[in-house]
FIKEKOL-558891 format. One record per residue: x, y, z of N, C-alpha, C in turn. Coordinates in steps of 0.001 Angstrom, whole numbers, plus 500000, padded with zeros to 6 digits. Each point is the difference from the previous one (the first is absolute). Layout:
% residues N
XYZXYZXYZ;...
//
This chain:
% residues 361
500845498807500000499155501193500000500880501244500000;499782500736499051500421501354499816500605501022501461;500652500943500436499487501128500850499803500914499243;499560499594498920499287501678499475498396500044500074;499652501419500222498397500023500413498703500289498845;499031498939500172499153500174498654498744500926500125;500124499674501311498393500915500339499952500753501476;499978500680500444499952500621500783498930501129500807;499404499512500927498661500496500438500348501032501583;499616501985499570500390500033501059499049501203500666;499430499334500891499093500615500654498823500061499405;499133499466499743499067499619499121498939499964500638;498982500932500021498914499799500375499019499961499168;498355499314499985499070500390499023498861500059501034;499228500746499498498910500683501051498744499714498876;498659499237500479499026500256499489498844500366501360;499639501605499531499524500713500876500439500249501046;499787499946501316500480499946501204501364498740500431;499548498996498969500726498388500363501268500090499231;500828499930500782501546499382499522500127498527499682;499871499647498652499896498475499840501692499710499633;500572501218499619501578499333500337500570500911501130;501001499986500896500071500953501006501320500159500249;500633500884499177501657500106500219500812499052500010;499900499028498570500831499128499993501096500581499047;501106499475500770501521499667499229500919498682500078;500187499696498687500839498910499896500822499852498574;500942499563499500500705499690499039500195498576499617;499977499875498803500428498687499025501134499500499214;500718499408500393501472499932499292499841499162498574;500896500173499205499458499603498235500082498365500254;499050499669499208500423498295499987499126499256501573;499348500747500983499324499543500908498966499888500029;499507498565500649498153499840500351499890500467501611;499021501109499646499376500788500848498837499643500331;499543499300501367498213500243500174499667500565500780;498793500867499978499411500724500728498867499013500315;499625499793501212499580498765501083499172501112500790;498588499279499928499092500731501144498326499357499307;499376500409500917498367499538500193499121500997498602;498986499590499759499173500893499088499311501197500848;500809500955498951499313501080500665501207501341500742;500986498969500126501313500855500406500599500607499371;500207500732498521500382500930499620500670499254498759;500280498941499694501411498935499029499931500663498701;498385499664499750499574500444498604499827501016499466;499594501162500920500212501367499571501492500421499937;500782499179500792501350500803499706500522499202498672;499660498639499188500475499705499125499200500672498884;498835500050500280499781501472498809500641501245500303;500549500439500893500449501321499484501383499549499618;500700499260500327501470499539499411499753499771498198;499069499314500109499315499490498437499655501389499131;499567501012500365499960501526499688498079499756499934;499310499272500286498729499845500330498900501068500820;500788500464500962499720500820501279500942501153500127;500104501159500581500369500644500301500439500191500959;501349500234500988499948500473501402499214500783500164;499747500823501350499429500855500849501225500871499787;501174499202500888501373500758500206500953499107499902;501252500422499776501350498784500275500644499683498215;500404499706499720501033499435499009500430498368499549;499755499505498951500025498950499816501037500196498685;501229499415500010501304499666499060499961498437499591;499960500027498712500757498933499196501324500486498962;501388499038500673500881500415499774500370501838499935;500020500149501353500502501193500385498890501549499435;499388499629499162499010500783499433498360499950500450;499971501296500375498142499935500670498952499641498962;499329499604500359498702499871498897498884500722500226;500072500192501046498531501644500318499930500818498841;498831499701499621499663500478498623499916499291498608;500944498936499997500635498925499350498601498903499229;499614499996499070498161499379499543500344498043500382;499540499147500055500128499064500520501232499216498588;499308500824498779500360499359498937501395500119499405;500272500981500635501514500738499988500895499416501261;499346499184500620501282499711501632500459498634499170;501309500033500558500775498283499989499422499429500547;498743499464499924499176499112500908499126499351499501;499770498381499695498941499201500072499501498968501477;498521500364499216499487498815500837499384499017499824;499664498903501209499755498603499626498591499946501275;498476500119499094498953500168501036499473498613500469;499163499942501141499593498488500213499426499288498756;499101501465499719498975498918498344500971499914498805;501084500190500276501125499881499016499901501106498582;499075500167499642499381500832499281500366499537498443;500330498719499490499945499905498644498947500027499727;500342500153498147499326500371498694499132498552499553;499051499368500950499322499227499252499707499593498155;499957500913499541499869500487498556501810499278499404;500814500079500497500997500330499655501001498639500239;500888499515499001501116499050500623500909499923500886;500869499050500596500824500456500721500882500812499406;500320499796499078501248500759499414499452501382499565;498719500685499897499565501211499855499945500409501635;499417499326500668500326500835501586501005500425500196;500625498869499583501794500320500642500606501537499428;499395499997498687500627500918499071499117501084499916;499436500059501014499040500965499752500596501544500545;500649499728500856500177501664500581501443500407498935;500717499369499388500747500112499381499397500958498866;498920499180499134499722500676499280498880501276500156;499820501025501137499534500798500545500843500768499530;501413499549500944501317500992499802500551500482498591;498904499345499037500657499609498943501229499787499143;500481498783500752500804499059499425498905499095498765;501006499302498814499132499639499225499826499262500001;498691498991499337499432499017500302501098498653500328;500624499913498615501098499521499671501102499658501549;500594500950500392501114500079501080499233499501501389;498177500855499866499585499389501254499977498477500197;499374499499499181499924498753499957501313498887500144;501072500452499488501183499337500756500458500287501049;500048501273500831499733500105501364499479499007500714;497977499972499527499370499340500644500549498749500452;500025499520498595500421498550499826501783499635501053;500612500919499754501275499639501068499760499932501388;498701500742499915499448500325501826499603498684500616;498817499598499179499594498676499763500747498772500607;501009499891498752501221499161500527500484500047501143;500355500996500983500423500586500861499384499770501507;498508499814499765499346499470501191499365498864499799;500474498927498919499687498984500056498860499670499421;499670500905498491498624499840499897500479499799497916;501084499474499239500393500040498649498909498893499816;499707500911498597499120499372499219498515500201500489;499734500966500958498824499903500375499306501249499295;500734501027499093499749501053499768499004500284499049;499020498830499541499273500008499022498059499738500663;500432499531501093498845499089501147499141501795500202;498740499947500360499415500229500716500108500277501485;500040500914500850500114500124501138498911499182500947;498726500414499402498791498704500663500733498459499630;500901499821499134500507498749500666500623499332500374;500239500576500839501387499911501214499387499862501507;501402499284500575499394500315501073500469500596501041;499494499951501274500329501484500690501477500553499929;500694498197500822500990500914499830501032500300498328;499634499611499139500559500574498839499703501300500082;498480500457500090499353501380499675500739500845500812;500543499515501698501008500930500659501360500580499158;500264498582499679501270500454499011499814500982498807;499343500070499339499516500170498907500142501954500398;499610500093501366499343501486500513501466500404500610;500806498982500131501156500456500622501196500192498428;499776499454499075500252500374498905500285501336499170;498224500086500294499631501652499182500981501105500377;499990499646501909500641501066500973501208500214499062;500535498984499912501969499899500225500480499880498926;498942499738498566500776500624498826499926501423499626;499374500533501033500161501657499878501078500705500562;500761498745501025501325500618500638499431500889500684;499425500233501017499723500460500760501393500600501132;499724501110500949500826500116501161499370499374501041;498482500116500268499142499234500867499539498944499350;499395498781500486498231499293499800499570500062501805;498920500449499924498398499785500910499614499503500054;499804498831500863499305498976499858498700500755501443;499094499841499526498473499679500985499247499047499784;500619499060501023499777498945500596499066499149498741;501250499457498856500013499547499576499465498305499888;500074499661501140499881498281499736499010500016501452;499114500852500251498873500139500596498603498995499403;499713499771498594498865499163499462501022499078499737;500878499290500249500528498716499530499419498912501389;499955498594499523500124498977501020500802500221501101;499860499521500702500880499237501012501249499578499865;500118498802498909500978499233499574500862500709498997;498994500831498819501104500847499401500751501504500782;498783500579500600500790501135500691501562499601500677;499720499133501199501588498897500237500629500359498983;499967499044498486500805499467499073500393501722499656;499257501146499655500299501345499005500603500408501293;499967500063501147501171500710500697501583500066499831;500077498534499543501332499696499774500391500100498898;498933499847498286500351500964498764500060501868500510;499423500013500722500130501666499790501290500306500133;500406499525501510501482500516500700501136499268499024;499738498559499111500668499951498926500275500910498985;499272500495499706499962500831498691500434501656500255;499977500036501236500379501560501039501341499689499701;500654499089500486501088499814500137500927500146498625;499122499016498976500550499634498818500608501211499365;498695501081499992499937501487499681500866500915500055;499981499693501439500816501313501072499311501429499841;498465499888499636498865500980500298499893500234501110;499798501200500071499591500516501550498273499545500212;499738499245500887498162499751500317500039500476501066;498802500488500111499199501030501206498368499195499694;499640499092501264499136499286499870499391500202501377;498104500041499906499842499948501031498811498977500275;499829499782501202499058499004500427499615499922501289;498886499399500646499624499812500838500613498672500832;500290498772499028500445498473500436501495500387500614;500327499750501119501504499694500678500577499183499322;499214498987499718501111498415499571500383500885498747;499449500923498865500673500100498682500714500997500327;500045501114500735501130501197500287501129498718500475;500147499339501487500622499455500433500863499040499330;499436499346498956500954498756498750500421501037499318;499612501012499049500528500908498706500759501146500696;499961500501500981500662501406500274501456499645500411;500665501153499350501484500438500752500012500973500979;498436500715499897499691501098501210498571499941500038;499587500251501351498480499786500159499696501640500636;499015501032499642499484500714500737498150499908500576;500472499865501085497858499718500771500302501322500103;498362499869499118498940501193500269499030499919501055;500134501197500406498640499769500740499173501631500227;498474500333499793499671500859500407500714500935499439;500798500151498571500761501620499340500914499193500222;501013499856500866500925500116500303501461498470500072;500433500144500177501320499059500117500114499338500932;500120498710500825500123499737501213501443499480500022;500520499458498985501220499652500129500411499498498529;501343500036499666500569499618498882500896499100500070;499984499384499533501036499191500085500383498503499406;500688498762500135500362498935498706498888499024500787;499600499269499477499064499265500283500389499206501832;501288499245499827500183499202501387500517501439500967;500168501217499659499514500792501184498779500366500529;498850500503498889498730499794500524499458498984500693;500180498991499566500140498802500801500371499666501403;501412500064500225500922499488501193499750501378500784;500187501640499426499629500703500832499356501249499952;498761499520499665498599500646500004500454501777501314;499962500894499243500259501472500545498386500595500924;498235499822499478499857500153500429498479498945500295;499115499867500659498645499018500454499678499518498546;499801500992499270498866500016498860501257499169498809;501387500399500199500756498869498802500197498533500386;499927499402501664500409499344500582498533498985499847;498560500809499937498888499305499722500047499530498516;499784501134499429500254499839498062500526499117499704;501290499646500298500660499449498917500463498637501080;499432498800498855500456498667500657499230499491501394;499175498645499959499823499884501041500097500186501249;499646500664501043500345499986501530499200499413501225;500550500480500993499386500038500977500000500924500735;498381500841500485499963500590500473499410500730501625;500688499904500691498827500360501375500805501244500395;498812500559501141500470501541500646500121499584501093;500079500890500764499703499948501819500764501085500778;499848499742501456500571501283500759501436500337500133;500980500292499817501452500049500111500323500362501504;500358498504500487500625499509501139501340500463500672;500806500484498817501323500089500159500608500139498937;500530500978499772501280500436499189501670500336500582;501029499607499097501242500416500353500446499859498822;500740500799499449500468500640498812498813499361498784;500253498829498938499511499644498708499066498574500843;500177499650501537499845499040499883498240500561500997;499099498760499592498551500534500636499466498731500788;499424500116500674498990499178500593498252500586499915;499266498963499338498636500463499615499188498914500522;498782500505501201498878499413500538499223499769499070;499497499122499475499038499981498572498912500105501005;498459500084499479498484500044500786499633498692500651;500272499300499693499803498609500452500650499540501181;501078500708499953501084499383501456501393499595499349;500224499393498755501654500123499633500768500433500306;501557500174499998500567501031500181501443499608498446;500013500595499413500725500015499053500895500707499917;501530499726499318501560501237500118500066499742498645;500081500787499657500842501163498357500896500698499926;500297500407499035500987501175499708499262501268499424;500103501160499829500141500640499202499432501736501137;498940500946499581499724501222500927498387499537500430;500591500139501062498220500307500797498795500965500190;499617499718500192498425501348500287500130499806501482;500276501460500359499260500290501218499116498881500962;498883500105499420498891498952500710499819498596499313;499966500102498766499659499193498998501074499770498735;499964498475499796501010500159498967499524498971498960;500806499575498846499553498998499108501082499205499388;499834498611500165501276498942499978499145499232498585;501080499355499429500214499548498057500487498915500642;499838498743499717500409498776499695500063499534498872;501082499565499199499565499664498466499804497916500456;499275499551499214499381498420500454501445499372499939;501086499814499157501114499567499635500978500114501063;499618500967500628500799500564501892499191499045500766;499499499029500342499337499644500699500257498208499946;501019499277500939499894499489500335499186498763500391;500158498951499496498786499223500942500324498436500199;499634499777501419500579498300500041498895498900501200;500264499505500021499408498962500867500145499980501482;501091500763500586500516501021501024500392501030500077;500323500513501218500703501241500460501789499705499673;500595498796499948500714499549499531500827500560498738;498813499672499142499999499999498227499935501302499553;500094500784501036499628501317499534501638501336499820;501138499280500177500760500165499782500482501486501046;500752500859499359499859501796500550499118500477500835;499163499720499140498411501031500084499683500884501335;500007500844500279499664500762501199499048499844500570;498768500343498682498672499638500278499564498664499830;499348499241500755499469498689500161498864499965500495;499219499101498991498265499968500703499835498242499252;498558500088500720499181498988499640498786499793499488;499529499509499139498618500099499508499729498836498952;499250500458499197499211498576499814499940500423498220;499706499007498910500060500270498933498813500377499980;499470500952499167498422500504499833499689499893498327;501207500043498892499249499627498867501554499663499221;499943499705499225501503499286499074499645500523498533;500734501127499834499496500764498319501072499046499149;498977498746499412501256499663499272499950500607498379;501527500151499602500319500573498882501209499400499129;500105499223500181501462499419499650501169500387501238;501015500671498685501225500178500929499702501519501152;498767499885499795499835501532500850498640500136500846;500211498461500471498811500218500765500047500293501467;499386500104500736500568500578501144498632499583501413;500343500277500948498731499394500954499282501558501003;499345500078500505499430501255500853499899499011501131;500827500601501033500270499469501816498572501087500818;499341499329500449499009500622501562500750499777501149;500486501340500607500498499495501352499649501351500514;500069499067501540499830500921501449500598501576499936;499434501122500082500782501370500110499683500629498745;499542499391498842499994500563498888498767500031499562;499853501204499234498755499716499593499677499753498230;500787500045499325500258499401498727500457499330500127;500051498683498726500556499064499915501381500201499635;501442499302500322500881500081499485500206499450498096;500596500130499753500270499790498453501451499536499222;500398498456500427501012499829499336499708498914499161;501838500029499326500197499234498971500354498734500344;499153498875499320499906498537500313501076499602499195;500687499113500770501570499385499608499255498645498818;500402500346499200499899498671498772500377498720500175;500838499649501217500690498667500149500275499914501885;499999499097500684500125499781501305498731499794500809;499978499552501360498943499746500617499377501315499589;499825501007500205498524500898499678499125499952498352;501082499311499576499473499963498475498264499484499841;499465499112500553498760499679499984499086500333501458;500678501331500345498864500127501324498739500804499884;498977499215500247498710500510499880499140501231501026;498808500067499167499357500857500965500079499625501855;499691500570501126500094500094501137501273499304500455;501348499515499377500967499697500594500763501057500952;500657499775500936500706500872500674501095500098499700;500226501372499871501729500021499791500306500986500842;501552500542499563500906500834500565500280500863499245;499715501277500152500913501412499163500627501102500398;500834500586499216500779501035500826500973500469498909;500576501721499983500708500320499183501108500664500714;501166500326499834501128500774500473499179501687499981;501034500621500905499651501624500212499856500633498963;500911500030499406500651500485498775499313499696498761;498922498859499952499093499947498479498743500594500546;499925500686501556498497500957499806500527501607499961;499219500551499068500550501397499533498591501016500379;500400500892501046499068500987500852500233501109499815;498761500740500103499638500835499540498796500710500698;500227501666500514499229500168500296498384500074499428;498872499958501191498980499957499500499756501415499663;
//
């Protein structure tokens, strides 16, 4: 990845009426990087990829691609394509006319577009398809096909909004790993956004959560992860566990938290005053047939299995025990005595200090 910068967002607000739907965001994009902007519907993602897209207008603030502002800049004139969920091909039209289609806008001639197309084609794995119909394909070709159009225009950006949103199950999986292929292949700068964790979290070299306008944290995926900055990134992103309660005791990073039930649980991280809020991720969590088996762990309890989410390699069990008033939530070991333990069995759980991350309430 490049250190040179492709896009650059600074201070950016957009105001409709009274409402700040983006709220003083700044951040930068280095050339050749996948960027996602990560957050809930409704948090601001999409209005700021239309105004990057030249779609929208700021309120106030400055938006640069390659060192140059675009305030003012018509959408059609920015180094910028995009790639929408409905993908937006030319039903009417072949693959090899989609592909070649913005080419010949620019007018390049029919002639030159069409070997473009056709090299593009080749390029994401789609030769010989340039004669087909887009209705007949399937999804994920039609992704390719849209990631095509983008990138024989040579773009400085592609936009993706939340692109592989109407795909399956099974293909969304499978196009995560063509996308960040073909990112790579490129060395295009993508600025993609979405609501799903699992697709920021597999495709990004940088993740930014949105939330409410604003930024909660930036950063590479196994930092959002391992160390979630504030409640709302530590909930967002990646399974957890979550309970509150009264703060018992603090001394420097390290906490002690009364949950409502009667628990008493130790963490790391800043406390609240009265109230605070502790993150367990399920994978931190321990579990054995004793107090024994439980290795480190600071925290140690007991309780009972209450349901077994099986999923394959990622299935995991929810513990009922004494002091708590949610169920706990870990990950079921694939092989060893717990491997087949059923509903109401009793077990043992418990995680080290250091995998609960607190936070005031």
């Amino acid at each position: 990845m490049s250190s040179s910068t492709d896009l650059e967002i600074i201070n950016v607000i957009k105001r409709f009426g009274s409402y700040n739907a983006v709220d003083g965001v700044s951040f930068s994009v280095a050339q050749g990087e996948f960027f996602s902007i990560l957050g809930p519907s409704g948090c601001g993602k999409t209005t700021l990829m239309r105004m990057i897209a030249g779609f929208e207008d700021p309120t106030s603030g400055d938006i640069r691609i390659r060192e140059k502002s675009m305030i003012g800049v018509p959408a059609n004139r920015r180094p910028v394509n995009m790639v929408f969920q409905s993908l937006a091909l030319f039903p009417m039209m072949s693959v090899g006319e989609n592909v070649a289609y913005g080419l010949t806008c620019r007018g390049v001639s029919r002639a030159e577009a069409d070997k473009r197309a056709t090299r593009m084609l080749e390029r994401v794995g789609l030769k010989g398809f340039g004669d087909r119909r887009v209705t007949a394909l399937s999804g994920g070709q039609r992704q390719r096909v849209a990631i095509a159009r983008c990138l024989v225009l040579e773009p400085t950006l592609v936009l993706l909004d939340e692109p592989l949103g109407a795909l399956d199950l099974k293909l969304r999986e499978h196009m995560k790993i063509e996308l960040k292929q073909l990112q790579a292949m490129f060395n295009t700068t993508f600025v993609y956004i979405t609501h799903d964790q699992s697709e920021a979290l597999v495709m990004s070299d940088r993740i930014a959560v949105m939330n409410q306008g604003h930024f909660e944290q930036v950063g590479s995926p196994r930092e959002l992860y391992n160390n979630p900055q504030t409640p709302f990134v530590a909930s967002f992103v990646g399974e957890t566990n979550r309970w509150s309660g009264e703060t018992a005791s603090a001394s420097g990073d390290a906490v002690t938290i009364r949950l409502p039930s009667g628990a008493t649980v130790q963490g790391k991280g800043q406390a609240g005053k009265a109230q605070s809020l502790c993150f367990v991720r399920p994978e931190a969590i321990a579990l054995g047939t004793d107090q024994a088996s439980l290795g480190n762990a600071a925290n140690r309890f007991e309780g009972r299995v209450s349901a077994v989410l099986f999923d394959g390699a990622n299935s995991s069990l929810l513990i009922d025990a004494p002091g708590f008033e949610k169920p706990a939530r870990a990950v079921l070991p694939q092989a060893g005595p717990l491997a087949g333990i059923g509903v109401g069995a009793p077990i043992h759980f418990g995680w080290a200090t250091d995998s609960m991350k607190v936070f005031a309430a």
